[in-house]
N, C-alpha and C positions, 0 to 999 in steps of 0.2 A: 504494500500500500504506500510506502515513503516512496521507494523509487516512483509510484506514478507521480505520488505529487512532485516530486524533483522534476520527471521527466515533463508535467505538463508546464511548468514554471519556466523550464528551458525554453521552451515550445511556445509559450505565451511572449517571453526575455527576447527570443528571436524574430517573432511579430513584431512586438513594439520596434525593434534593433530595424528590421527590414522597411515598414514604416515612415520610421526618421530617415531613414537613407532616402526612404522616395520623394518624401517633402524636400528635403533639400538636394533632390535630382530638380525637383520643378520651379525648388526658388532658384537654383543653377541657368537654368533654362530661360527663365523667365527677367534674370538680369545678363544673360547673353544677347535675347533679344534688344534689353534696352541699349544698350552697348553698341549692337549693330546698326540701330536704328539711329543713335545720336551721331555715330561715324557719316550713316547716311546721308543726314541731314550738313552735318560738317563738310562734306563731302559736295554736294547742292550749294551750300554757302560760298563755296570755293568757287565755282563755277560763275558764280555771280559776281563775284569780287573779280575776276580775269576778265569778263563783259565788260567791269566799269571800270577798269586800269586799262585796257584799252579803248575805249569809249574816251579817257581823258585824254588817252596818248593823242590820240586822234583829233581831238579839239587844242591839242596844245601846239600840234601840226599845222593846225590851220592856221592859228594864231602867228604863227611865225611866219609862217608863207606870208598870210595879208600884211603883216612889219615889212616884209621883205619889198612887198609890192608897192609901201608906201614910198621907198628911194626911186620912182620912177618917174615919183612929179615932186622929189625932194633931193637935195644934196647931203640935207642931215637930218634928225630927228630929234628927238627928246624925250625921255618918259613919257611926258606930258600930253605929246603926240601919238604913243600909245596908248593911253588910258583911253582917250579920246576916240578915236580908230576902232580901240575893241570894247569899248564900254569895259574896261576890266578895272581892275581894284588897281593902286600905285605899285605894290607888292609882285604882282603877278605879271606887269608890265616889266619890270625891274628884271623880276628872274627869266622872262620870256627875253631881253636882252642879253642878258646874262649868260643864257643858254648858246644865243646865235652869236656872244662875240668869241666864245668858248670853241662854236664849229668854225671862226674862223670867216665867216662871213661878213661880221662887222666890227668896227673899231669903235673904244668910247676913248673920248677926245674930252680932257679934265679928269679929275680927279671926285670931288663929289660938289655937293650944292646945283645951285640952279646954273651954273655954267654949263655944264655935263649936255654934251651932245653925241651922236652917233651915228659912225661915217658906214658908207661901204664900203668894204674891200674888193 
């Protein structure tokens, strides 16, 4: 009679043992999913972000080109003449110069202040 009750106590010991394992196969399972699913979406966001870092590249293209187009009915320019041109902030003017005296396209002529003009090359 003691062995059954050992033996059912075992038997009951390895339900519950089997049990636990399976809940936690599912809670397993269940933050695999999420895991895959937050990659996916990371994944999605990424793809979004490279549309609109080129989406910028591309408008900042443009921006340069039309500076470029302004030395056609100009000898020199100014910021000032960019902000104007592109409706853009002083900032973005500045680095959009910045950029094309860098490729070498244009020269700035002074130092800083409102002297600051910009030739072709």
């Amino acid at each position: 009679m003691a062995y059954y009750v050992i033996l059912i106590s075992i038997i009951i010991g390895m339900g519950v043992w089997v049990w636990y394992l399976l809940k936690k196969n599912k809670e397993h399972k269940k933050e695999v999913e999420r895991i895959e699913k937050e990659r996916d979406e990371l994944a999605e966001l990424g793809k979004g972000l490279d549309e609109y870092n080129k989406k910028m590249q591309e408008k900042k293209e443009l921006a340069k080109e039309k500076i470029m187009r302004l030395f056609a009915s100009r000898e020199k320019i100014s910021h000032r003449d960019v902000v104007t041109a592109l409706n853009a902030s002083k900032n973005s003017a500045v680095r959009y110069l910045d950029e094309l005296e860098e490729d070498g396209k244009i020269k700035q002529v002074g130092k800083t202040g409102q002297g600051v003009f910009y030739i072709k090359v």
